[in-house]
C-alpha positions as CSV (number, residue, x, y, z in Angstrom):
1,X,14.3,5.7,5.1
2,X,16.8,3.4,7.1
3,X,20.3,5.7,7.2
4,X,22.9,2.9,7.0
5,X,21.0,1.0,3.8
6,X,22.1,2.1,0.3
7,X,18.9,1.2,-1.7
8,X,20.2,0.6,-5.3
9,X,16.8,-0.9,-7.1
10,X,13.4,-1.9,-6.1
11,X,12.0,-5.1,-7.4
12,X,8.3,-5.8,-7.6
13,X,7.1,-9.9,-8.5
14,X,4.2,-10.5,-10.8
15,X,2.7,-13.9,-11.2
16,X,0.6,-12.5,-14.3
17,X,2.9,-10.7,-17.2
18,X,-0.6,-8.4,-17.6
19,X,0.0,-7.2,-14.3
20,X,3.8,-6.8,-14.6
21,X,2.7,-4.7,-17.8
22,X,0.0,-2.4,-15.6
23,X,3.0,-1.4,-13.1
24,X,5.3,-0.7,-15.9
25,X,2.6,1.8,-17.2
26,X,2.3,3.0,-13.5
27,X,-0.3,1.8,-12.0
28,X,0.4,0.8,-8.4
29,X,-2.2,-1.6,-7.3
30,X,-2.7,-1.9,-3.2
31,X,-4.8,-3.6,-0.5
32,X,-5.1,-2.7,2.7
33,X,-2.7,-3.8,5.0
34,X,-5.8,-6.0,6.8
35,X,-6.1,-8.4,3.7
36,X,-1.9,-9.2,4.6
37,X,-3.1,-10.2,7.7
38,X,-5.5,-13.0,6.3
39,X,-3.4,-16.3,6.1
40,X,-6.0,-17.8,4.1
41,X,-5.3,-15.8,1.3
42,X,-2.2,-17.7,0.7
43,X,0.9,-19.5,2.0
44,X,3.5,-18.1,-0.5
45,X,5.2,-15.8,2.3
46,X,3.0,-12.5,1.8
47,X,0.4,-13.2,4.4
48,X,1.6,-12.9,8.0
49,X,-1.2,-13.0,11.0
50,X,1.3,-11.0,13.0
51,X,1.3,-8.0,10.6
52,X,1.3,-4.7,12.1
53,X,2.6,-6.3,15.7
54,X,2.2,-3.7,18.5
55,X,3.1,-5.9,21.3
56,X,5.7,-9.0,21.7
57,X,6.2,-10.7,25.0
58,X,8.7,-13.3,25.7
59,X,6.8,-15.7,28.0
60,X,10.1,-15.4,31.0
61,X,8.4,-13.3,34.1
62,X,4.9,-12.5,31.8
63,X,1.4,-11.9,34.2
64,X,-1.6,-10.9,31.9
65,X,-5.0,-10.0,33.8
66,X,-8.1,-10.2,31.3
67,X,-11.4,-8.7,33.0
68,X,-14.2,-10.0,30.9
69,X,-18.0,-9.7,31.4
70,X,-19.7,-12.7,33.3
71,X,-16.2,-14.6,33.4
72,X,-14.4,-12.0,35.6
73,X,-10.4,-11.3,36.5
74,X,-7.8,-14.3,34.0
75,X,-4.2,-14.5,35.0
76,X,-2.5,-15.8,32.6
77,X,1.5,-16.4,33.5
78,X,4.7,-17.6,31.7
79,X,3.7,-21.2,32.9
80,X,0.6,-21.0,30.8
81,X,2.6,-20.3,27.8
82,X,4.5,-21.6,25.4
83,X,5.2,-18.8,22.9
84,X,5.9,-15.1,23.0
85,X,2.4,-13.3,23.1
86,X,1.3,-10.9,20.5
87,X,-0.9,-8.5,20.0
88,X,-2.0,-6.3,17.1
89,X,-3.6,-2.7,16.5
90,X,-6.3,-1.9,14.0
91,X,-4.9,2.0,13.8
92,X,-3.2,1.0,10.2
93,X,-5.8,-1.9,9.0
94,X,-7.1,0.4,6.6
95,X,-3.9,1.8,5.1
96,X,-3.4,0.7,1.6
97,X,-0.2,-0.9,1.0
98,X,2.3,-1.8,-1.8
99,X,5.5,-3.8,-1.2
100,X,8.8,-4.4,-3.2
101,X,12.1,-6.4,-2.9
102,X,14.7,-4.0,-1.9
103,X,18.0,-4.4,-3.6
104,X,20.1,-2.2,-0.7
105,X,24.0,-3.1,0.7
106,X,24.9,-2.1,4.3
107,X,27.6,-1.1,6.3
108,X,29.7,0.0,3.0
109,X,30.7,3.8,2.4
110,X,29.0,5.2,-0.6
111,X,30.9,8.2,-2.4
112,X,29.3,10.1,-5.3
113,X,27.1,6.9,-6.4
114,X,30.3,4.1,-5.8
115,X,30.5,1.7,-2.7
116,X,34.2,1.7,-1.5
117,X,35.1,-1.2,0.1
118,X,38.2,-3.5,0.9
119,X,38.9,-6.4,-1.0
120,X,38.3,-8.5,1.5
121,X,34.9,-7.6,2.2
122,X,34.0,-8.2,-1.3
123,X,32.3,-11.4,-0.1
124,X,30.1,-9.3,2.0
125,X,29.2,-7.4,-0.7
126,X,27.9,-10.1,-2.9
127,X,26.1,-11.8,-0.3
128,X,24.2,-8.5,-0.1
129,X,23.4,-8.3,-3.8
130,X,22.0,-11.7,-3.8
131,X,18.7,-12.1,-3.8
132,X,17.1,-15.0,-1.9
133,X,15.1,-17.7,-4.3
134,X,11.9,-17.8,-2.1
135,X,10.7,-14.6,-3.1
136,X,10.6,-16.4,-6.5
137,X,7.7,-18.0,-5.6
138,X,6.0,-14.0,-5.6
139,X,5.6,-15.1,-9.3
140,X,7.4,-16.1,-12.2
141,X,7.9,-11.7,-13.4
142,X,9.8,-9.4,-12.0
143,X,10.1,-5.3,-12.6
144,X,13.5,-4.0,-12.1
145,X,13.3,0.0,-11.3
146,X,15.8,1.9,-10.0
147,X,14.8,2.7,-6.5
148,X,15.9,6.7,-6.3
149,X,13.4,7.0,-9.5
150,X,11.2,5.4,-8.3
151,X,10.7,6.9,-5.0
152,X,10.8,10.4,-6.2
153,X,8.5,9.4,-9.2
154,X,5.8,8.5,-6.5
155,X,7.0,11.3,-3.5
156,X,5.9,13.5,-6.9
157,X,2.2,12.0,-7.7
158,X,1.2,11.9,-3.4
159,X,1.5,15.2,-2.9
160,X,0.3,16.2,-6.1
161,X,-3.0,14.3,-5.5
162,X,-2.8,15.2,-1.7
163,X,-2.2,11.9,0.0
164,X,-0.4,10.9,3.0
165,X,2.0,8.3,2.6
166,X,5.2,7.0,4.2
167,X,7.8,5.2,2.2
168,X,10.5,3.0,4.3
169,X,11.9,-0.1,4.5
170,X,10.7,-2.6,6.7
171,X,12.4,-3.0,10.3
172,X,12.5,-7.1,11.0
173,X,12.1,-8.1,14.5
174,X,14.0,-11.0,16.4
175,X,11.0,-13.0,17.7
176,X,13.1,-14.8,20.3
177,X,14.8,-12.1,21.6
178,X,12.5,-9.1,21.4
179,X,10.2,-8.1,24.0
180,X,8.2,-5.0,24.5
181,X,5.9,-2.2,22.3
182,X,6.8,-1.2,19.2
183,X,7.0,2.8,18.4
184,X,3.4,3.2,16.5
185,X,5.4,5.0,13.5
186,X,7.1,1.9,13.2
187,X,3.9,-0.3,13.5
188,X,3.5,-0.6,9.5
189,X,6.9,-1.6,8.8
190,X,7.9,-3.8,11.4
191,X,7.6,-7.6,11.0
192,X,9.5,-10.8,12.6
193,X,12.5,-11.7,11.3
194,X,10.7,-15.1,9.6
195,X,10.3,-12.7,6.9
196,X,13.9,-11.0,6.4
197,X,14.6,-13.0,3.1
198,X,12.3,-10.9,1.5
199,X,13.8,-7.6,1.9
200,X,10.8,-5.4,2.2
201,X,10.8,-1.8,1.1
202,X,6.4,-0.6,1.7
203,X,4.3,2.6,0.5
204,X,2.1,2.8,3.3
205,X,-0.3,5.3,2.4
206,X,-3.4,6.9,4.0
207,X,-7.0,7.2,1.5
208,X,-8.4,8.4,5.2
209,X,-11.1,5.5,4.2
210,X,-12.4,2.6,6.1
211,X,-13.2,-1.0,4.1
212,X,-11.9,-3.6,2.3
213,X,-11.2,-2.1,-0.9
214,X,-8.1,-1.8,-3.0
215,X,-7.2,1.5,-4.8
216,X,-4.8,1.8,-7.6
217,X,-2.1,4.6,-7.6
218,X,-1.2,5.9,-10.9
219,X,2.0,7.6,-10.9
220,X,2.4,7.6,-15.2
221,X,4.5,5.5,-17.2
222,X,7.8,4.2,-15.8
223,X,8.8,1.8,-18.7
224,X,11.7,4.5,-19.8
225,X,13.5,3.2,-16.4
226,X,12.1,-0.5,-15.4
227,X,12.4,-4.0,-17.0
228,X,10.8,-6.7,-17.0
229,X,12.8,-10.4,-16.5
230,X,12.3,-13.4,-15.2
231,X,12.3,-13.4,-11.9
232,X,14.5,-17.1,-12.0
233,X,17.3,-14.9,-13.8
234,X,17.4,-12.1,-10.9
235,X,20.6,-13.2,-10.2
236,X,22.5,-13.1,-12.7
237,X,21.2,-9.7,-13.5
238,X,23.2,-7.6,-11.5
239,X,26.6,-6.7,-11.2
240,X,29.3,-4.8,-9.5
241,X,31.8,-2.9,-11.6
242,X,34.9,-2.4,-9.6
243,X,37.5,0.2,-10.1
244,X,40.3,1.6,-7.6
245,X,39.8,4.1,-5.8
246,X,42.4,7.1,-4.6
247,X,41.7,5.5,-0.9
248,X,43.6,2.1,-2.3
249,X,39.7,0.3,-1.8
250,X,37.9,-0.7,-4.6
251,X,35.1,1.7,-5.6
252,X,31.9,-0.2,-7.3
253,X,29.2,0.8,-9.0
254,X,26.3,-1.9,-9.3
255,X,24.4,-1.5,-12.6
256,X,21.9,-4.0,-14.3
257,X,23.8,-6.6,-17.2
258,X,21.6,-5.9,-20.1
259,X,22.8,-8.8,-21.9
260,X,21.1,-11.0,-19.1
């Protein structure tokens, strides 16, 4: 998990209230990281063709040779291009993957469950906690869990069923500045940074199967610690609750308004 980020809830969008229902009863529906990479499966900001990137090259100083058969030797150079090249690994095409919002605030000391932070970084702060209104388009539900919970809830049920899984938040990439490989540990959870709004926290988890199949993780109930709002009101659901601290900063909690 990313060291500087204090992950405070995880948030998962539901266009059907059925389905928001199913994951409050545990069931953890995943594809395979593959169908992500499918833009025809639809332009609401999940799909991404550049999923799982390997490789970005900035055009600047960029030779490719391509030997083919019956073609031979293709140099391609930065004159030829007109956009940063990419290129993809199959290795984790076969992974099965479920993704959440991350509700997480960064750069802020965190004492015994409280942020501590001056007033005048209270600003900061809220801009942290606010979540951006595209991912309201995920669908019109959303499933508020508490993301330590959560995380150990589903650590629990992988190794109890003997799966191999990672669990991370996902590292956005500056596709005008970065140029290189990415680490293949990171492969799963690194995206461009077209897609930072959405805040991505992924199980990336290994059936050690090949296909297109989904498959559904049931980790039991987890209604005693999610709810289920509108994802419109997200919002105005959450709230810091400020106190001094013996440091003279402010010490806050944040905590879900139940009256929202």
């Amino acid at each position: 998990m990313n060291d500087e980020k204090q992950i405070w809830y995880l948030i998962k969008f539901f266009k059907e209230k059925e389905h928001a229902e199913q994951f409050m009863s545990g069931s953890l529906y995943m594809n395979r990281l593959s169908y992500f990479k499918t833009v025809e499966n639809g332009d609401d900001g999940r799909f991404d063709t550049n999923e799982a990137v390997s490789h970005w090259w900035q055009p600047k100083g960029l030779i490719l040779k391509i030997n083919t058969p019956g073609t031979g030797e293709i140099i391609i150079t930065d004159k030829d291009l007109a956009a940063p090249v990419a290129m993809s690994l199959e290795l984790y095409d076969d992974y099965h993957i479920f993704c959440m919002y991350a509700l997480w605030t960064d750069g802020f000391e965190c004492i015994g469950g409280k942020i501590e932070y001056d007033n005048n970084e209270s600003e900061k702060l809220k801009s942290q906690l606010k979540i951006d209104e595209r991912c309201f388009k995920f669908g019109d539900y959303a499933v508020v869990v508490p993301a330590v919970q959560f995380i150990e809830r589903t650590r629990q049920t992988i190794t109890r069923i003997n799966k191999t899984a990672r669990l991370n938040l996902v590292r956005y990439l500056d596709g005008n500045k970065f140029n290189g490989e990415v680490k293949i540990s990171e492969i799963p959870f690194s995206k461009l940074n077209e897609f930072s709004y959405q805040n991505e926290f992924r199980i990336c988890l290994d059936n050690q199967t090949k296909g297109k199949d989904s498959f559904t993780l049931q980790i039991g109930s987890i209604k005693e610690f999610s709810a289920m709002v509108q994802s419109s009101n997200l919002n105005e659901l959450f709230n810091i609750e400020s106190i001094k601290a013996e440091s003279n900063k402010l010490a806050s909690s944040v905590y879900v308004n139940q009256s929202s």
